[in-house]
PDB file of N, CA, C and O in Angstrom:
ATOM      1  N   UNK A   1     106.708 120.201  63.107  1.00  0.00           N
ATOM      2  CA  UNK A   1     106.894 119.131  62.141  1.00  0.00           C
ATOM      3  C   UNK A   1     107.910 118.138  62.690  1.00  0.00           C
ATOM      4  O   UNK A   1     109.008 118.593  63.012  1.00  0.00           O
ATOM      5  N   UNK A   2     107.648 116.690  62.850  1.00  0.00           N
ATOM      6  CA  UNK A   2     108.479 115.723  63.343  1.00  0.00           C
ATOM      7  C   UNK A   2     109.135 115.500  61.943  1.00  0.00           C
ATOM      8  O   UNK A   2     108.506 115.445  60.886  1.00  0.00           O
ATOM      9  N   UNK A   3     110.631 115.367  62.098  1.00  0.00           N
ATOM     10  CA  UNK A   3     111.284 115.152  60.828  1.00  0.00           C
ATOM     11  C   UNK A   3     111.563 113.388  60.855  1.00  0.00           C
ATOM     12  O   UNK A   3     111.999 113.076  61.964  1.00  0.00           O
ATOM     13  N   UNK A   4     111.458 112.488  60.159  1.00  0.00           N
ATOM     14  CA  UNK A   4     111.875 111.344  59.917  1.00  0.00           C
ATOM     15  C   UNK A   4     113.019 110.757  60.030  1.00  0.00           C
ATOM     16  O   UNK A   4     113.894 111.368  59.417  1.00  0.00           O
ATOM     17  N   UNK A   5     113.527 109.446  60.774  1.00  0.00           N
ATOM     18  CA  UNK A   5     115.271 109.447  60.610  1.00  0.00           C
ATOM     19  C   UNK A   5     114.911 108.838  59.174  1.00  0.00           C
ATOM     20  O   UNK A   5     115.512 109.384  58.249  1.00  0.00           O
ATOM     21  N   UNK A   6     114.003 107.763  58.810  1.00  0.00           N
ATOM     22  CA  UNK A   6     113.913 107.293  57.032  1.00  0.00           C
ATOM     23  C   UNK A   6     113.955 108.044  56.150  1.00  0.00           C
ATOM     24  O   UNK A   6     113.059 107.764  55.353  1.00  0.00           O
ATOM     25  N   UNK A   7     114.671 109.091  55.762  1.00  0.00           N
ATOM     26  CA  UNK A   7     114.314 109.953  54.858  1.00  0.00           C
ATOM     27  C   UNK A   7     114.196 109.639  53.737  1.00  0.00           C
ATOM     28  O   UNK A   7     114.339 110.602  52.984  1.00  0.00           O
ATOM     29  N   UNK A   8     113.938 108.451  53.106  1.00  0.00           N
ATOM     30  CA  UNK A   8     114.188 107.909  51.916  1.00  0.00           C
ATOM     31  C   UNK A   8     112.616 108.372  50.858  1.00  0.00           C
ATOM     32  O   UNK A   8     112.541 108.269  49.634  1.00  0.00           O
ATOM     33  N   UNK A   9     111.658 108.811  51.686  1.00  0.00           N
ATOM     34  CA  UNK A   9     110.347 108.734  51.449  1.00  0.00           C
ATOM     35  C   UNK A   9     110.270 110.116  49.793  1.00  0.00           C
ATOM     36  O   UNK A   9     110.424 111.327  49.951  1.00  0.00           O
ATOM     37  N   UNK A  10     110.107 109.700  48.941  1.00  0.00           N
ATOM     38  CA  UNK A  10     109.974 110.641  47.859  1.00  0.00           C
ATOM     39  C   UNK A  10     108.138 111.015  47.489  1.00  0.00           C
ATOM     40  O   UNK A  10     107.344 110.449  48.241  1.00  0.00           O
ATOM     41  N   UNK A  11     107.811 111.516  46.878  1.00  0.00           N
ATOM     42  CA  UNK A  11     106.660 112.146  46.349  1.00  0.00           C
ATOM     43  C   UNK A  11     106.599 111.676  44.980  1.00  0.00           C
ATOM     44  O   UNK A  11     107.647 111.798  44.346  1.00  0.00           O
ATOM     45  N   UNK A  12     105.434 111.077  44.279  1.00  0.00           N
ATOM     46  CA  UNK A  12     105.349 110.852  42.958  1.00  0.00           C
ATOM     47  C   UNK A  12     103.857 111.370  42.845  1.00  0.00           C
ATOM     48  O   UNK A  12     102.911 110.977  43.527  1.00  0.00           O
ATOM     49  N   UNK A  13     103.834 112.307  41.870  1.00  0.00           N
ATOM     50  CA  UNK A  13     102.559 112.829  40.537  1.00  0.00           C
ATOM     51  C   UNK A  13     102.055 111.491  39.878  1.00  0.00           C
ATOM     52  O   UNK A  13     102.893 110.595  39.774  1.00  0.00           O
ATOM     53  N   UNK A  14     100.830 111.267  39.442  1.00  0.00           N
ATOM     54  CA  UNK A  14     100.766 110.192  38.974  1.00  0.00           C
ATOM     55  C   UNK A  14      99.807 110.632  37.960  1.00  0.00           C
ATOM     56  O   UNK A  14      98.627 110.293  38.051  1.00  0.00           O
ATOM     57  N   UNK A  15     100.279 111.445  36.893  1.00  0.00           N
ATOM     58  CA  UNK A  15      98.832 112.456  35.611  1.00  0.00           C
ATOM     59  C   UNK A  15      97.864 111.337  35.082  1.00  0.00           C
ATOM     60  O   UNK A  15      96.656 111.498  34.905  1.00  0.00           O
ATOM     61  N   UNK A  16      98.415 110.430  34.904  1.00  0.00           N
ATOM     62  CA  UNK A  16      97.226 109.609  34.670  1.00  0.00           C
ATOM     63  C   UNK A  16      95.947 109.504  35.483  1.00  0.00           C
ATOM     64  O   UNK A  16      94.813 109.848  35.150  1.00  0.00           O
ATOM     65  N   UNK A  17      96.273 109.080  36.366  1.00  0.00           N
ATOM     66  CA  UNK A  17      95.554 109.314  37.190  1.00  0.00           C
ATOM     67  C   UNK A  17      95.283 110.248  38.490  1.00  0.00           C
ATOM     68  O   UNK A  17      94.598 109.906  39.454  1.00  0.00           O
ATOM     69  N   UNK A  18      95.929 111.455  38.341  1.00  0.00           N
ATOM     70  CA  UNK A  18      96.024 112.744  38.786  1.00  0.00           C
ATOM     71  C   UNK A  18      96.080 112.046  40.440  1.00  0.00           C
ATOM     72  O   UNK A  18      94.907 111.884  40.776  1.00  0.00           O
ATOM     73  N   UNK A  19      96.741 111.725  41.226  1.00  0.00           N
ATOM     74  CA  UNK A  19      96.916 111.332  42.390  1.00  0.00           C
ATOM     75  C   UNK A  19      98.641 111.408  42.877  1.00  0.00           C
ATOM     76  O   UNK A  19      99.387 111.376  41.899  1.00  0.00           O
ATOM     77  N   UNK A  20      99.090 111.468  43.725  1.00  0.00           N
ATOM     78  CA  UNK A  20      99.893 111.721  44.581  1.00  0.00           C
ATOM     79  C   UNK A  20     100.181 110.181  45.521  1.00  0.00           C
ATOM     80  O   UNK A  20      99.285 109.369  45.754  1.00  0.00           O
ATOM     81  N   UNK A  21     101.483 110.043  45.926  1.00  0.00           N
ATOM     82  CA  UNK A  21     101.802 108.420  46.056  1.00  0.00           C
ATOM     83  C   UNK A  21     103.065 109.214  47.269  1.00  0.00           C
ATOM     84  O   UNK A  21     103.635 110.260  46.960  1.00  0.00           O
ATOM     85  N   UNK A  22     103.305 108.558  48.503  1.00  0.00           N
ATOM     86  CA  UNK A  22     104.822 108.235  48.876  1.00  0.00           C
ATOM     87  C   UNK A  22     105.439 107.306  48.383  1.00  0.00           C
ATOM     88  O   UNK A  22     104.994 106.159  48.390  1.00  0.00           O
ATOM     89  N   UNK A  23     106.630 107.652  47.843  1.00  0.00           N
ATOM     90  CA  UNK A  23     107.044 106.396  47.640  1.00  0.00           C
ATOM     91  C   UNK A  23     108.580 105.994  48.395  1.00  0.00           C
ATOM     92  O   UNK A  23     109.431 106.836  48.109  1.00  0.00           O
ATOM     93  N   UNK A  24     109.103 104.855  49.317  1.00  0.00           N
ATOM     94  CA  UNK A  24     109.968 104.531  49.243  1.00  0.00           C
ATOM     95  C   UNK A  24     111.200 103.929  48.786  1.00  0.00           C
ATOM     96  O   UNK A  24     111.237 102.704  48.665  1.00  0.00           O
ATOM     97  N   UNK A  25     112.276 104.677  48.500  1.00  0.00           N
ATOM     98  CA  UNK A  25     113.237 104.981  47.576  1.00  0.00           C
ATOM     99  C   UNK A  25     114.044 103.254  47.566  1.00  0.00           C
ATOM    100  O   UNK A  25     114.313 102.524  46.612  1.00  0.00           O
ATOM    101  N   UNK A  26     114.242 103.063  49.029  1.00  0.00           N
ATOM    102  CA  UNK A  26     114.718 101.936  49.173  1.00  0.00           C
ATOM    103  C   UNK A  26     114.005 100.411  49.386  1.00  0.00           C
ATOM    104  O   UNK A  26     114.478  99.279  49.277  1.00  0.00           O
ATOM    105  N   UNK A  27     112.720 100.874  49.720  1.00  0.00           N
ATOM    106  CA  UNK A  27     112.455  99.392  49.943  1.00  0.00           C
ATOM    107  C   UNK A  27     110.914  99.207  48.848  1.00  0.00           C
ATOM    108  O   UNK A  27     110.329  98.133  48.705  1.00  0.00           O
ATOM    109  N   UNK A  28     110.487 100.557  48.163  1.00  0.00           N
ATOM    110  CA  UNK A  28     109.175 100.689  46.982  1.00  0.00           C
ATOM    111  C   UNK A  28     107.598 100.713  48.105  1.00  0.00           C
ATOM    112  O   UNK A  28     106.397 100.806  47.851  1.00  0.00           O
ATOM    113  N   UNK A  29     108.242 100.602  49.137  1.00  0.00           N
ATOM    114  CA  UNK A  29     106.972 100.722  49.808  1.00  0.00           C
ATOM    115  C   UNK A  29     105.905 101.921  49.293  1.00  0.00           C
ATOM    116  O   UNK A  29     106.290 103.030  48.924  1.00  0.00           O
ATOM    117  N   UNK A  30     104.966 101.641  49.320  1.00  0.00           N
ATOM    118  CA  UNK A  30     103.995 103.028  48.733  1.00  0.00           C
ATOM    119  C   UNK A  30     103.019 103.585  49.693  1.00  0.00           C
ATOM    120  O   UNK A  30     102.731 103.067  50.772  1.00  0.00           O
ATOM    121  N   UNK A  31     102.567 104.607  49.246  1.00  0.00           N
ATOM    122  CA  UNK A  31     101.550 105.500  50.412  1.00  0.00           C
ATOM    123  C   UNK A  31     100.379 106.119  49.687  1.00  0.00           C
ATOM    124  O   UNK A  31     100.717 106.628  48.619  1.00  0.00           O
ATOM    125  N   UNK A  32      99.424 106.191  49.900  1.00  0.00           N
ATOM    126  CA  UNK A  32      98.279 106.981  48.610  1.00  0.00           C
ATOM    127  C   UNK A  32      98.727 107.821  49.184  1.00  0.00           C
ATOM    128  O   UNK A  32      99.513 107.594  50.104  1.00  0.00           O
ATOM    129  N   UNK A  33      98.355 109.117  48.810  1.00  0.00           N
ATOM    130  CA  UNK A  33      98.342 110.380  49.414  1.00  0.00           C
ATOM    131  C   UNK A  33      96.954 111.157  48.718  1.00  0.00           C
ATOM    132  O   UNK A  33      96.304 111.686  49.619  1.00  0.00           O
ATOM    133  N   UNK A  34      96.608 111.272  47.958  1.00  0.00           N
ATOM    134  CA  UNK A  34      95.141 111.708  47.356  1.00  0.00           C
ATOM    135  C   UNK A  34      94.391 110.630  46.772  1.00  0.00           C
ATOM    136  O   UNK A  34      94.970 109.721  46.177  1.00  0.00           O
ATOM    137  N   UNK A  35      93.015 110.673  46.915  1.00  0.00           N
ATOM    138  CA  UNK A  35      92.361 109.878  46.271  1.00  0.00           C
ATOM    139  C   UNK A  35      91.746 110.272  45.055  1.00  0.00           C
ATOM    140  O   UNK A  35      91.329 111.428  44.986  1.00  0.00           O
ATOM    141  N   UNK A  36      91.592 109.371  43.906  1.00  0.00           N
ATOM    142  CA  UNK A  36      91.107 109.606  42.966  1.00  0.00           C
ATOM    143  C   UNK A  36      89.943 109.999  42.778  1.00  0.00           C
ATOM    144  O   UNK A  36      88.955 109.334  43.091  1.00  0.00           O
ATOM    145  N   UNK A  37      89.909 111.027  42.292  1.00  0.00           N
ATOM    146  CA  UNK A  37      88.326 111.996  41.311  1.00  0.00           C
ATOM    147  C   UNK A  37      88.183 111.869  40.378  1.00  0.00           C
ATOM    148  O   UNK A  37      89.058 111.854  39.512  1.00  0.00           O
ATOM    149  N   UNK A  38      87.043 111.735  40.234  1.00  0.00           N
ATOM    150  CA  UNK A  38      86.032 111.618  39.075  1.00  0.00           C
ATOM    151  C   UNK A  38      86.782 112.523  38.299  1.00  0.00           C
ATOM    152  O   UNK A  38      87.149 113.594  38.782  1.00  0.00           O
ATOM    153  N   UNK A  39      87.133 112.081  36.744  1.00  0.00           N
ATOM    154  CA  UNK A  39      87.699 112.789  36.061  1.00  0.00           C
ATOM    155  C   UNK A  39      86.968 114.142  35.201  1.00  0.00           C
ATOM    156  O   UNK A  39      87.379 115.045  34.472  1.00  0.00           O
ATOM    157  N   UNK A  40      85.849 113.766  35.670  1.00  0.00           N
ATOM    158  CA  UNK A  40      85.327 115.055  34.754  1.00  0.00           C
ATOM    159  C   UNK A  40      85.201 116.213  35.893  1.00  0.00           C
ATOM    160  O   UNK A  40      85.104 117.380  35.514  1.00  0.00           O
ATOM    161  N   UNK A  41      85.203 115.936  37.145  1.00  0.00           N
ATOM    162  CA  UNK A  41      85.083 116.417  37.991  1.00  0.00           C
ATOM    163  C   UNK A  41      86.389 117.114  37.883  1.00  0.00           C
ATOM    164  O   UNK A  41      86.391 118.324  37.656  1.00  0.00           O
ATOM    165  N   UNK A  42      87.377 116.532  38.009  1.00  0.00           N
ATOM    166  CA  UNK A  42      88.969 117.268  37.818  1.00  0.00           C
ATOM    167  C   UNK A  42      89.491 118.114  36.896  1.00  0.00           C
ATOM    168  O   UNK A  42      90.427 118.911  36.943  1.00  0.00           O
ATOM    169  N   UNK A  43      88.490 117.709  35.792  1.00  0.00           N
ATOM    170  CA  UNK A  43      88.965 118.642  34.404  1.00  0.00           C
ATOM    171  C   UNK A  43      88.205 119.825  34.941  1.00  0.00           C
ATOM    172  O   UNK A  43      88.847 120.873  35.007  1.00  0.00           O
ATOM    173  N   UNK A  44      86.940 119.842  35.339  1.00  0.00           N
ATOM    174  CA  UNK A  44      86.493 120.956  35.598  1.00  0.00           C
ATOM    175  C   UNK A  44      86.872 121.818  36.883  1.00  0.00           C
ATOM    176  O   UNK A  44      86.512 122.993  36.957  1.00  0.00           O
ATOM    177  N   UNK A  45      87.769 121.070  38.116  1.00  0.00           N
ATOM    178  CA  UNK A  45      88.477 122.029  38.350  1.00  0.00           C
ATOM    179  C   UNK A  45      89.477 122.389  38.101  1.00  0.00           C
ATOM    180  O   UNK A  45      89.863 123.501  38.461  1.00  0.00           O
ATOM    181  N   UNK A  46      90.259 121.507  37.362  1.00  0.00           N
ATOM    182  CA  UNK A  46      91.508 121.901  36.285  1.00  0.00           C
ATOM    183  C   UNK A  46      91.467 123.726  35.972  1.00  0.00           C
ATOM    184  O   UNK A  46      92.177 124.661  36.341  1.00  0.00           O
ATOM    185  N   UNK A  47      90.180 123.597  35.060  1.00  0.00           N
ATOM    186  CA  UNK A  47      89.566 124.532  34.263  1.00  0.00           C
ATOM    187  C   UNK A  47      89.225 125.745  35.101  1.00  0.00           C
ATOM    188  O   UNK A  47      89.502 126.896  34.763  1.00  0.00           O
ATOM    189  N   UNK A  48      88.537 125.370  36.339  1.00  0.00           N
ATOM    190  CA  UNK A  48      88.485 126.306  36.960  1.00  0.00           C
ATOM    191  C   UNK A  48      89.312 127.439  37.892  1.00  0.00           C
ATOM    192  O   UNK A  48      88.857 128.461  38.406  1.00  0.00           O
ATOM    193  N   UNK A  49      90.608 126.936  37.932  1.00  0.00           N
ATOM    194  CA  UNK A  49      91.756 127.384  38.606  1.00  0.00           C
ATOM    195  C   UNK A  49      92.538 127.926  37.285  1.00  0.00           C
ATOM    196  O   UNK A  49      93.594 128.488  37.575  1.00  0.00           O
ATOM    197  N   UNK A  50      92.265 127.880  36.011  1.00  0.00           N
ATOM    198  CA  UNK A  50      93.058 128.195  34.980  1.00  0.00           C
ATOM    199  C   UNK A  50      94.281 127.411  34.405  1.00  0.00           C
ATOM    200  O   UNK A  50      95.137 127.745  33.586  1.00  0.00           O
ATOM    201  N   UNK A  51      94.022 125.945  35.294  1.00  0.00           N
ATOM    202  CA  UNK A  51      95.289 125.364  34.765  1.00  0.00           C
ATOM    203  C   UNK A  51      95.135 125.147  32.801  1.00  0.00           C
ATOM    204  O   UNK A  51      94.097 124.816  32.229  1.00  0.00           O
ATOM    205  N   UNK A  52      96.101 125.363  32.313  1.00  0.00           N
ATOM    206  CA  UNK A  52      96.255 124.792  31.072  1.00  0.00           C
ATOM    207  C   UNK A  52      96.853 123.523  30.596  1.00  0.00           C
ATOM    208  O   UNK A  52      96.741 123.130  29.435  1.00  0.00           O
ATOM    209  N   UNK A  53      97.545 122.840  31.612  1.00  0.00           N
ATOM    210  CA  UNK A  53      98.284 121.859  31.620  1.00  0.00           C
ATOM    211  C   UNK A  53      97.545 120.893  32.685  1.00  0.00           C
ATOM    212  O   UNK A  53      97.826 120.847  33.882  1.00  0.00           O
ATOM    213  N   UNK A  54      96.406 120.019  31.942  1.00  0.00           N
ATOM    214  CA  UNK A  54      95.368 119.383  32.813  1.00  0.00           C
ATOM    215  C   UNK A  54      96.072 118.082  33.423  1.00  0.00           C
ATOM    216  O   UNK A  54      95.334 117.257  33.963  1.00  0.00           O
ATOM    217  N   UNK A  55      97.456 117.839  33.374  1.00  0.00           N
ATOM    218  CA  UNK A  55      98.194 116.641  33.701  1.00  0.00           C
ATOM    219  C   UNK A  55      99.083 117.530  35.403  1.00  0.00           C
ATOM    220  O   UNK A  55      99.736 116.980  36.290  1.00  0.00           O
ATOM    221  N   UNK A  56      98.831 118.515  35.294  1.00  0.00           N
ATOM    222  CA  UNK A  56      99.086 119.485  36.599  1.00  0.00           C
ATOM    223  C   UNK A  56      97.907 118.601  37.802  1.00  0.00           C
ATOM    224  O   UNK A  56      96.847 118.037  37.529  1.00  0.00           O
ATOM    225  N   UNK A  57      98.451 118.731  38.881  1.00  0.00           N
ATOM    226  CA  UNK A  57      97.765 118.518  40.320  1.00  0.00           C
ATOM    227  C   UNK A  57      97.123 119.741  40.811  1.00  0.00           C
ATOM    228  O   UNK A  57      97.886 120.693  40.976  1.00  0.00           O
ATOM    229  N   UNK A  58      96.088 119.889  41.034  1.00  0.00           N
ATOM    230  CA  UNK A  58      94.741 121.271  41.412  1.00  0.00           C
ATOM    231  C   UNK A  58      95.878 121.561  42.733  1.00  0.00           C
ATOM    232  O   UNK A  58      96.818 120.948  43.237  1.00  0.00           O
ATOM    233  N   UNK A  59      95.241 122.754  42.928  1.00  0.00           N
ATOM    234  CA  UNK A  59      95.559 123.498  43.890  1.00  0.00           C
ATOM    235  C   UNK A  59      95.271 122.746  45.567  1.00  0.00           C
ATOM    236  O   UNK A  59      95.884 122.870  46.627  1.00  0.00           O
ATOM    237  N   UNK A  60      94.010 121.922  45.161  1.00  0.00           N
ATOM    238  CA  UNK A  60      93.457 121.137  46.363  1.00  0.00           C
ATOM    239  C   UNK A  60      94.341 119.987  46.609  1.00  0.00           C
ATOM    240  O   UNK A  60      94.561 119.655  47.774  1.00  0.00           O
ATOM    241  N   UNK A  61      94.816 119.411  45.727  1.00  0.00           N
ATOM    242  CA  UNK A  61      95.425 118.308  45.537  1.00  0.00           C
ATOM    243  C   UNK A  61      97.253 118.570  46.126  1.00  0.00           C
ATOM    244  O   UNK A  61      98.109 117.751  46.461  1.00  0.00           O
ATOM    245  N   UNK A  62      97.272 119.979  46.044  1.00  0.00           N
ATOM    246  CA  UNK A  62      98.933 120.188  46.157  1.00  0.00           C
ATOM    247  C   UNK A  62      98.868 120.330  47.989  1.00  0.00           C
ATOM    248  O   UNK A  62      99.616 120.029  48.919  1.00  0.00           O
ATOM    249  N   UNK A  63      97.841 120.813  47.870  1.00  0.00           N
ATOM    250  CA  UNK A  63      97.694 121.106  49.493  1.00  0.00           C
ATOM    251  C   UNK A  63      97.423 120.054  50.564  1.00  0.00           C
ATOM    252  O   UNK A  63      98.109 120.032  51.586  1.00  0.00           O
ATOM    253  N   UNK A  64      96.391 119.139  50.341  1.00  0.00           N
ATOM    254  CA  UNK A  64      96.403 117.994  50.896  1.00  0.00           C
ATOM    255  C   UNK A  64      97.664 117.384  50.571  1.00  0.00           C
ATOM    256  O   UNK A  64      98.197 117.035  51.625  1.00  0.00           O
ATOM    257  N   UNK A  65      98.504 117.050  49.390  1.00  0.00           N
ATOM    258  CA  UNK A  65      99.786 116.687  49.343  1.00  0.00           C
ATOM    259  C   UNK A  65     101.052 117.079  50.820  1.00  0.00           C
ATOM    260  O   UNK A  65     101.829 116.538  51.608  1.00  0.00           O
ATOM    261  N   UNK A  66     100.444 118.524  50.357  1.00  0.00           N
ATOM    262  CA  UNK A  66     101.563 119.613  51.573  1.00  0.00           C
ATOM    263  C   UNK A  66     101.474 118.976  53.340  1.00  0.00           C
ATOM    264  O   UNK A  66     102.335 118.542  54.105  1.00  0.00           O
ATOM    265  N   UNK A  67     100.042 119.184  53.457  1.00  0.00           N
ATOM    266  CA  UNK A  67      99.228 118.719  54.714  1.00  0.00           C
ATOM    267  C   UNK A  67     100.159 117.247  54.998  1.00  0.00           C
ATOM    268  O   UNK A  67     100.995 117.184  55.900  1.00  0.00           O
ATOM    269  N   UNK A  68      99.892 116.258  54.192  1.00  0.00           N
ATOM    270  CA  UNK A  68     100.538 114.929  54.720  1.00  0.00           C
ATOM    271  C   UNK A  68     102.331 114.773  54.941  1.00  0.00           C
ATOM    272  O   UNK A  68     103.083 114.121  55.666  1.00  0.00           O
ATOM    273  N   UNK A  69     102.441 115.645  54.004  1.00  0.00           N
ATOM    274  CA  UNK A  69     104.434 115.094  54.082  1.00  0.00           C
ATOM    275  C   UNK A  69     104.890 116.700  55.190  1.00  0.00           C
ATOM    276  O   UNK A  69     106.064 117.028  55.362  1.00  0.00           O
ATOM    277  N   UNK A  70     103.840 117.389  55.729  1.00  0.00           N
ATOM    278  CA  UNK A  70     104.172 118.257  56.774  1.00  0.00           C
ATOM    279  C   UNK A  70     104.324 117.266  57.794  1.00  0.00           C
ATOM    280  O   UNK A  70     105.392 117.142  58.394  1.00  0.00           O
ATOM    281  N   UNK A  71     102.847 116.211  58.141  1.00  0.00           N
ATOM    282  CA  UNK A  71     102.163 116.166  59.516  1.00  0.00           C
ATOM    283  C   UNK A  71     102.977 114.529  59.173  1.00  0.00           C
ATOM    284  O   UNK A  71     102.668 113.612  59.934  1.00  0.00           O
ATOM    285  N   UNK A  72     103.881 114.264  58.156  1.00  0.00           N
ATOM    286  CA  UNK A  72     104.800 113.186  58.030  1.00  0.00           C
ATOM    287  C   UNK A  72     105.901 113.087  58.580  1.00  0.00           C
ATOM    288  O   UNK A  72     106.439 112.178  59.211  1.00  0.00           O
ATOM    289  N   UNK A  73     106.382 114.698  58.126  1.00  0.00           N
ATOM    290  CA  UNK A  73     107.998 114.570  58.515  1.00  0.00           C
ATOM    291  C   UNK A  73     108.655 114.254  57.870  1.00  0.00           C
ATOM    292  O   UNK A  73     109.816 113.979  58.171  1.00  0.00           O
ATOM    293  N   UNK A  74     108.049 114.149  56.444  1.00  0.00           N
ATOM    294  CA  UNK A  74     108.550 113.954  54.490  1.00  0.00           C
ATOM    295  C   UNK A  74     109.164 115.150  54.190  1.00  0.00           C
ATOM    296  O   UNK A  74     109.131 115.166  52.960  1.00  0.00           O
ATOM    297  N   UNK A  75     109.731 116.216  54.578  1.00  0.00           N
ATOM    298  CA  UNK A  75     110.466 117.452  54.433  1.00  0.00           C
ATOM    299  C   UNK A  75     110.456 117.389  52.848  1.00  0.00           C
ATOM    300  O   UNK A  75     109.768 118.149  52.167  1.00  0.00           O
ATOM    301  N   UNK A  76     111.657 115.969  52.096  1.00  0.00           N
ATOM    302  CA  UNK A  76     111.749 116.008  51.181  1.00  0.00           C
ATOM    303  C   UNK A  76     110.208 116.107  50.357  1.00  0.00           C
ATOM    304  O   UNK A  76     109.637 117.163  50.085  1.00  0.00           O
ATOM    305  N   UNK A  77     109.981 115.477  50.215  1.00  0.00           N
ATOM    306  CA  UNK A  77     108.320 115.819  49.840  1.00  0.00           C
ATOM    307  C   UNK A  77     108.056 117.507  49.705  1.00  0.00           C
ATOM    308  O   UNK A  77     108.247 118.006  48.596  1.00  0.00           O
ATOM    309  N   UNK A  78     107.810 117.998  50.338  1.00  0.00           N
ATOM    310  CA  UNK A  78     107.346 119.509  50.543  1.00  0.00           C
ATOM    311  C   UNK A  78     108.031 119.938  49.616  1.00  0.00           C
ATOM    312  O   UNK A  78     107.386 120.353  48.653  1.00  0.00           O
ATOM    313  N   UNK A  79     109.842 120.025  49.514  1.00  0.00           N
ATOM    314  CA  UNK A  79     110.767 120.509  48.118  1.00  0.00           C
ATOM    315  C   UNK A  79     109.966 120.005  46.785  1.00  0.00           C
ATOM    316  O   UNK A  79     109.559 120.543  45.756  1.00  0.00           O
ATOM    317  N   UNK A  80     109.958 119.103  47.169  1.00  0.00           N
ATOM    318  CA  UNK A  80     109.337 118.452  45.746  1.00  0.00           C
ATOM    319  C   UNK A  80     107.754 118.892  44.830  1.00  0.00           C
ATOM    320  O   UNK A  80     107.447 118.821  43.640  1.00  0.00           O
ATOM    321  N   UNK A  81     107.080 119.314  45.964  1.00  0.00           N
ATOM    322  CA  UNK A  81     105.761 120.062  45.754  1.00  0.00           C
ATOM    323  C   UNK A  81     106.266 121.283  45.262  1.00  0.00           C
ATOM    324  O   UNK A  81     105.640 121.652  44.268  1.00  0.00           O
ATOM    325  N   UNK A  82     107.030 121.920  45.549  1.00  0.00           N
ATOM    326  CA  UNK A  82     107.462 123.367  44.893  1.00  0.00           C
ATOM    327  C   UNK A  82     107.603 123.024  43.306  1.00  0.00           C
ATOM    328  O   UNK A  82     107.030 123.842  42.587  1.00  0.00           O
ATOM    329  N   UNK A  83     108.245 121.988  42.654  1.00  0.00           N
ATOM    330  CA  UNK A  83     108.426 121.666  41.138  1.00  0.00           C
ATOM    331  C   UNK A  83     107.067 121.862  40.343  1.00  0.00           C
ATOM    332  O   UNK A  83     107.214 122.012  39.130  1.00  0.00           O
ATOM    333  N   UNK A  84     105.956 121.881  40.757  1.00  0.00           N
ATOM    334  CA  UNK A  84     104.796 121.857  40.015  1.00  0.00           C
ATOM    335  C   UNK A  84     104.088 122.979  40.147  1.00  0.00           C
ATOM    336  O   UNK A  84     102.876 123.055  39.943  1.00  0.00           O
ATOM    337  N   UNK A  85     104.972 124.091  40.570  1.00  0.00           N
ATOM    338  CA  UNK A  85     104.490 125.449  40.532  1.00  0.00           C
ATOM    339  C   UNK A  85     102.738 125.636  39.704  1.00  0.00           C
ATOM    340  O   UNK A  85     102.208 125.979  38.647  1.00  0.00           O
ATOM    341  N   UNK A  86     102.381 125.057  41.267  1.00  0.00           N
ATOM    342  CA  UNK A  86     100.928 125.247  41.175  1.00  0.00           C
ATOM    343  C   UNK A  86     100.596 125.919  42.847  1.00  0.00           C
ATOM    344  O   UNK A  86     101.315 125.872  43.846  1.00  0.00           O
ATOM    345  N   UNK A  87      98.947 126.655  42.624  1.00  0.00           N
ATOM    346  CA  UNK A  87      99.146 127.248  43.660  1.00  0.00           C
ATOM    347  C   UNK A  87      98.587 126.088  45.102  1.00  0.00           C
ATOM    348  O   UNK A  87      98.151 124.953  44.906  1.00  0.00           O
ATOM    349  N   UNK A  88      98.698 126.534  46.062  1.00  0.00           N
ATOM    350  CA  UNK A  88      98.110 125.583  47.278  1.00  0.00           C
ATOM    351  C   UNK A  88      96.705 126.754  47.636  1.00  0.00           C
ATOM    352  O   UNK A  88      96.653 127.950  47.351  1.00  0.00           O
ATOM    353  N   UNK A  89      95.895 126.091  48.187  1.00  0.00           N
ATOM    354  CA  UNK A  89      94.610 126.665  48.445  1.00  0.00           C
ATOM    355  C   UNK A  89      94.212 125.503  49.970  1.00  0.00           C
ATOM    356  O   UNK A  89      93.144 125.619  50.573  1.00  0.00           O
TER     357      UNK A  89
END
């Protein structure tokens, strides 16, 4: 993992629209990090992983999250994925 000297780079949930963002702390620069799904598509894997809290990020979604702020060098990011104690797959 290459670590960043910018470390400013944070992670934002976005339940509305169930997607994942970098965001920079200091200058607002932004990053997609997941793309948006079809929402019925999401509820049903919501549903299918047992989430009860459908404003939660899928298991797929935490992992591709994980994948980018690894192969980033977003360290902070990765801490931050732990808060949504959901599983990675």
């Amino acid at each position: 993992m290459k670590l960043r000297k910018d470390n400013d780079w944070g992670l934002v949930w976005v339940p509305l629209t169930k997607t994942f963002h970098f965001v920079n702390r200091k200058t607002g620069a932004k990053e997609n990090v997941t793309v948006e799904e079809n929402a019925y598509e999401l509820r049903a894997k919501s549903e299918a992983y047992g989430l009860e809290d459908l404003s939660l990020p899928t298991p797929e979604q935490t992992r591709v999250a994980l994948e980018a702020a690894l192969e980033s060098g977003r360290e902070n990011a990765v801490a931050q994925l732990l808060t949504f104690n959901t599983e990675v797959v």
